[in-house]
C-alpha positions as CSV (number, residue, x, y, z in Angstrom):
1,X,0.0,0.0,0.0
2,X,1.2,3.7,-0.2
3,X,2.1,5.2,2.7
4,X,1.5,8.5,3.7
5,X,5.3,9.8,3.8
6,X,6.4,11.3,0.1
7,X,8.5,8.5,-1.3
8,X,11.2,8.9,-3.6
9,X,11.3,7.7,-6.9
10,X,14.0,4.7,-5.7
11,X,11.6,3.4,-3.5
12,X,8.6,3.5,-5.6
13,X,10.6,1.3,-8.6
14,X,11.9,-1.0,-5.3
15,X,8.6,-1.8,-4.4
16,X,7.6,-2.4,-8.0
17,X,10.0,-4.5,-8.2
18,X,9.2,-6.4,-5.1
19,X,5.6,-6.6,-5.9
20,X,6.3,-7.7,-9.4
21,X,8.5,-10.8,-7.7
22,X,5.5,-11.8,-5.5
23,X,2.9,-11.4,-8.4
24,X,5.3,-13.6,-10.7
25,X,5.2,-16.4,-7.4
26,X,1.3,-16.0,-6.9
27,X,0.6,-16.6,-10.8
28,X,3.2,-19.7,-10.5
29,X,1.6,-21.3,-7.7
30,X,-1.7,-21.1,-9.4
31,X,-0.6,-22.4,-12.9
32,X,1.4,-25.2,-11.5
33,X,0.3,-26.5,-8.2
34,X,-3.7,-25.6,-8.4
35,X,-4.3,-26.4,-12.0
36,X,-5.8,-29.1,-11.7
37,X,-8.7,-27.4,-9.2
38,X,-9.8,-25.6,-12.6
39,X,-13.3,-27.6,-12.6
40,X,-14.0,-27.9,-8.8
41,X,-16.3,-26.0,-6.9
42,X,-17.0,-25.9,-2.9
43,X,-20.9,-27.6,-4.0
44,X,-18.7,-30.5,-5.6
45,X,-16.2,-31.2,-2.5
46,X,-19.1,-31.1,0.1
47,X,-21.1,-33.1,0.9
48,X,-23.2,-34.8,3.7
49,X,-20.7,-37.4,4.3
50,X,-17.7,-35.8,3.7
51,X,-15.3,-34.3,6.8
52,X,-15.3,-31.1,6.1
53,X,-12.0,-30.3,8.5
54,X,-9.7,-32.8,6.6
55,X,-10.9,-32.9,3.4
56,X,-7.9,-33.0,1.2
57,X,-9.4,-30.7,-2.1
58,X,-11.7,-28.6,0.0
59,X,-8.8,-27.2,2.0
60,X,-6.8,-26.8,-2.0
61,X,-9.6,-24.7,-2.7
62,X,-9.3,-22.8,0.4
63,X,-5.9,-21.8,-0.6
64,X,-7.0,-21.5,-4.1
65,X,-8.8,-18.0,-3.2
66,X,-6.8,-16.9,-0.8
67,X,-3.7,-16.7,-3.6
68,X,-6.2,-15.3,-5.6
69,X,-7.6,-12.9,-2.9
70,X,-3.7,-12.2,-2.9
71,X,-2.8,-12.3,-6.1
72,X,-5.6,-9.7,-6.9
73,X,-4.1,-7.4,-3.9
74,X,-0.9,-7.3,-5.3
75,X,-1.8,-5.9,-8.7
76,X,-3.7,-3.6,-7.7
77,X,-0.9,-2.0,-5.3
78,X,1.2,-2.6,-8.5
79,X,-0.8,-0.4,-10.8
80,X,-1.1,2.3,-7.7
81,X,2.7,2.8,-7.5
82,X,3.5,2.4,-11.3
83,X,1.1,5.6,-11.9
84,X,3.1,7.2,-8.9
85,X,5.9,6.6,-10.6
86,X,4.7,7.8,-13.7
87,X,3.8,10.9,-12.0
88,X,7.2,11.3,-10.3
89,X,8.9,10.7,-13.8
90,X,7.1,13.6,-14.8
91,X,7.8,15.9,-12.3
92,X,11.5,14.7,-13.0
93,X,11.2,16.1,-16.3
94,X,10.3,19.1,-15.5
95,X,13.1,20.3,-13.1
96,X,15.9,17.9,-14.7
97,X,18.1,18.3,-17.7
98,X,18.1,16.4,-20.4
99,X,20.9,15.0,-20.1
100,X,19.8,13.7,-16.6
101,X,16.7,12.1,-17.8
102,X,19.0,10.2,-20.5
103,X,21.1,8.9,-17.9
104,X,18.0,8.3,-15.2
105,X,16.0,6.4,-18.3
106,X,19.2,4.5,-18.9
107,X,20.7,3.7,-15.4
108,X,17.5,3.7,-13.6
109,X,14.8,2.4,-15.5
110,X,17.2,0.1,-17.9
111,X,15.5,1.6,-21.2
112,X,16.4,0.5,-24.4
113,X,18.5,3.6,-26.3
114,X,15.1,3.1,-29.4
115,X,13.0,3.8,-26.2
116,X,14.9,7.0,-25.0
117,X,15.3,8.4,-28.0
118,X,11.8,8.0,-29.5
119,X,11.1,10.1,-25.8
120,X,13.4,12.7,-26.5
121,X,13.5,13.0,-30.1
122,X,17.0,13.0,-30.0
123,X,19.0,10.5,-32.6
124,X,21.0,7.6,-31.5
125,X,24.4,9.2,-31.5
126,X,22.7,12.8,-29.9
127,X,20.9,10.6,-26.7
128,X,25.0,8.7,-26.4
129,X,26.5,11.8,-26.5
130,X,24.4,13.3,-24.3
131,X,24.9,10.6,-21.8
132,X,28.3,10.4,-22.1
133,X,28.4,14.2,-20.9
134,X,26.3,13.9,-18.2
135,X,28.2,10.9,-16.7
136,X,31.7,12.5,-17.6
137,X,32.6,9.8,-20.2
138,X,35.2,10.2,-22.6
139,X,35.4,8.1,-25.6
């Protein structure tokens, strides 16, 4: 969840990440291990003989919701911080160089240089230069 405190653009993409992680978990646990569950409902586990406490497919779909419970938790706290972060980017823009913003979309976010320079219109060899001055590179 977001927290009250301003957050910096670090930690917003380190909870992204973290969240991401757990969402890639959650979607593997329900592929693999609960696939099989795909046809069962609670009406078709129970029934007036069955013992409810240690039934064996009853308690699989038990956990089957709560990862899904989960899984659908996750997202959405996902998709809160990713348009944070979009909104930080862009407050980034506007106070930052270009130059810094090359390097930041680079270092930072690990964009691809057809990606940065599609963003700032810049050609190939302009968005390298550019980076290579802002990070003190000399070639």
């Amino acid at each position: 969840m977001i927290l009250e405190k301003e957050l910096t653009i670090d930690e917003v993409l380190d909870e992204m990440n973290r969240l991401k992680k757990r969402i890639e978990v959650l979607n593997t646990i329900l592929r693999i291990k609960l696939e099989p569950l795909k046809g069962l409902t609670y009406k078709d586990v129970i029934s007036k003989t069955s013992n409810i406490h240690n039934d064996i497919m009853l308690n699989r779909i038990e956990k089957k919701d709560k990862l899904l419970d989960e899984l659908v938790a996750k997202v959405m706290s996902y998709n809160d911080y990713r348009w944070l972060a979009i909104e930080k980017i862009q407050k980034m823009r506007e106070e930052k160089s270009v130059e810094e913003m090359i390097v930041f979309y680079r270092d930072k976010l690990h964009w691809s240089w057809k990606h940065i320079c599609k963003l700032t219109n810049y050609s190939r060899s302009q968005a390298n230069k550019k980076y290579n001055k802002a990070k003190n590179i000399k070639r």
